[in-house]
N, C-alpha and C positions, 0 to 999 in steps of 0.2 A: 504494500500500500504506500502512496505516495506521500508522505510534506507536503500540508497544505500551507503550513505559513510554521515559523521559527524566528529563535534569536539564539544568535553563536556564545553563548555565557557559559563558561564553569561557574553555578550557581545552583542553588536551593531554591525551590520555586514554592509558592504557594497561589491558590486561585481566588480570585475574590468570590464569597458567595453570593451576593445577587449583586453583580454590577459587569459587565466585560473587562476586567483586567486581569493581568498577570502580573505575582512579587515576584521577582529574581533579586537575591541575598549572594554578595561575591562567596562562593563556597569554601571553607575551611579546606586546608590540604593540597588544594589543587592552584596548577601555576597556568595563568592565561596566554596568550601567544606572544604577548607585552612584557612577559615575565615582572607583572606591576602586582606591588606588595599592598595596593590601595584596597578598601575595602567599603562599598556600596549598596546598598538600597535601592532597588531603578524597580519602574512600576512601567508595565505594557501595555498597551489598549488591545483588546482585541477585535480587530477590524477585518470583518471578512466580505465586507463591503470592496475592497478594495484588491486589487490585482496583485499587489504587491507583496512579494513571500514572506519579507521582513515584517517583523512588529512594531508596530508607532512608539518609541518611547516618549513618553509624557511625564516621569517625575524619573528623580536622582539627589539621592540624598549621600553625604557620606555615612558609613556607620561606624562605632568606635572600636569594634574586630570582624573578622570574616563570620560566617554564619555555620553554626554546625544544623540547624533546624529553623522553618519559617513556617507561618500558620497565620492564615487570615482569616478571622473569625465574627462574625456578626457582634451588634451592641444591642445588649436587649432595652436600654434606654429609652429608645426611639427619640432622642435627640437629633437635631439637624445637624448639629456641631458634627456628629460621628454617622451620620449616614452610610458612610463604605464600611465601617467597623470597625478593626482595629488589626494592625500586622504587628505579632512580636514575633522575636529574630533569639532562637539560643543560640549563645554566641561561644568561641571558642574558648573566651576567660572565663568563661559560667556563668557571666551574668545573662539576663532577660531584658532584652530592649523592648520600645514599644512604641510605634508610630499609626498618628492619624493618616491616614494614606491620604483624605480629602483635603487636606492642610496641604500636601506634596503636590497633586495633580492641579492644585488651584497657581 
């Protein structure tokens, strides 16, 4: 079966549940083509609207280590504030980061 659309990332992904995007977290361990020790947060659109096999990036955050685990998970709040929900990222120093994703794409 073919790739219908992609992004070239060593990263940890998570999906957002009701909205079209994708998290990619730079992943723990692994060395990019760049061989770059930078470590990221970048948020996808998922457009299939569109012909183009790559995925729209629309946010990029730094983060403060690579990601061992990412998970985007609903706000049961129903706040506007967090309408996408919220991404945390286990991270390779053990801590638990935590980002508005709607704060990012804005």
């Amino acid at each position: 079966m073919a790739c219908i659309k992609g992004v070239n990332r060593s990263a940890s992904v998570a999906l957002a549940p009701d909205a079209p995007y994708l998290a990619a977290g730079t992943m723990a361990g692994a060395v990019d083509l760049s061989f770059s020790s930078s470590a990221n947060l970048e948020i996808f659109k998922l457009d299939f609207q569109s012909d183009d096999q790559e995925l729209p990036l629309v946010a990029e955050c730094p983060s403060s280590d690579r990601f061992n685990r990412l998970s985007w998970g609903k706000n049961g709040s129903g706040s506007e504030d967090f309408a996408l929900g919220l991404v945390a990222g286990g991270m390779v120093d053990g801590n638990i980061d935590i980002w508005n994703p709607l704060t990012l794409i804005r």
